[in-house]
C-alpha distance (Angstrom), angle and dihedral (degrees) to the residues before:
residue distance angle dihedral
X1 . . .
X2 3.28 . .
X3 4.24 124.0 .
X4 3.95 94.0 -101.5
X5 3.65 95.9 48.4
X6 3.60 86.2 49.9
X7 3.88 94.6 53.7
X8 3.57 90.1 40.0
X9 3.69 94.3 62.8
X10 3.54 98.5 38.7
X11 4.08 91.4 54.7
X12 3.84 92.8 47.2
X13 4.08 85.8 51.1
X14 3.90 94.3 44.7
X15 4.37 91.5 40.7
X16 4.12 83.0 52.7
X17 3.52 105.0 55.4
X18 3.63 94.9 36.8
X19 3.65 90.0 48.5
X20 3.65 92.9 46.2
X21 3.87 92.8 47.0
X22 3.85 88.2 49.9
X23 3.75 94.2 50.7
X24 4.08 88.0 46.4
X25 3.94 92.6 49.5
X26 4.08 88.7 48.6
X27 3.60 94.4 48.2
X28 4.02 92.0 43.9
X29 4.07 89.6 53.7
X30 3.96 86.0 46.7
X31 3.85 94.6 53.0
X32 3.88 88.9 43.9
X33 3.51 100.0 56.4
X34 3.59 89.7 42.5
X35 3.81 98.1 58.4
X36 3.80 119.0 87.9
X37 3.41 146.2 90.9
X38 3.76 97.3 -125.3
X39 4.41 108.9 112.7
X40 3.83 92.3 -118.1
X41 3.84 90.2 62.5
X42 3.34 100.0 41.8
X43 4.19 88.5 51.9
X44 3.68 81.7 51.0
X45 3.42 90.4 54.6
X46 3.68 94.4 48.9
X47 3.72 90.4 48.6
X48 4.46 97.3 55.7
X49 3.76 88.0 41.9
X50 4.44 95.0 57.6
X51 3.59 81.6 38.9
X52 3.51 102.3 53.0
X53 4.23 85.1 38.0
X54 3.98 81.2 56.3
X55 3.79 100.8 59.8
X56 3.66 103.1 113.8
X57 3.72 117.1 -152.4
X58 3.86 94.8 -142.7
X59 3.75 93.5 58.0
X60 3.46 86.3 55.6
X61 3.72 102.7 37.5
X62 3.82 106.4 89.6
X63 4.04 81.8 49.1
X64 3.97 89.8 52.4
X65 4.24 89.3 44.2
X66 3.67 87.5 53.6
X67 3.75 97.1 56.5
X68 3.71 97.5 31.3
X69 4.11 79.7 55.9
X70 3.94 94.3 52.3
X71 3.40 95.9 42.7
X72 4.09 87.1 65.3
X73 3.42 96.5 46.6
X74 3.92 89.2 50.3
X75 3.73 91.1 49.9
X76 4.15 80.4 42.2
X77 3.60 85.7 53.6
X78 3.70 101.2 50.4
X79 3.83 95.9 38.5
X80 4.27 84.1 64.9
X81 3.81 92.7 44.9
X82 3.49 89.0 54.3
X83 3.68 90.7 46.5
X84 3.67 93.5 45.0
X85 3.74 93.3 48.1
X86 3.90 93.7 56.4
């Protein structure tokens, strides 16, 4: 294994977790201020819910082609390193 490979591996590993712990932390703040019977949280509630109901998939869609496209070319990408590095 060469020195790059190793470093490559080890960064996707470390950029995971911390992304997944960041993503946890956000979503466990969200939830907490949420919860509550007072009338202010319970409007707030209200308000993420029609918003997240509102999300329209064709505003969004060119956004979502654009990924999905550079995701395949990544994948195309590694696919020839590996095939070059054989």
């Amino acid at each position: 294994m060469h020195l790059f490979d190793l470093y490559r591996r080890l960064l996707v590993i470390v950029l995971s977790v911390y992304t997944a712990i960041r993503l946890t932390q956000a979503i466990w703040r969200l939830s907490a201020r949420l919860r509550g019977p007072s009338r202010h949280r319970r409007v707030l509630r209200g308000y993420v819910a029609v918003l997240a109901l509102r999300v329209r998939l064709r505003r969004f869609g060119a956004e979502l082609i654009q990924i999905l496209g550079l995701l395949v070319l990544l994948g195309l990408l590694l696919y020839a390193h590996g095939v070059i590095m054989e």
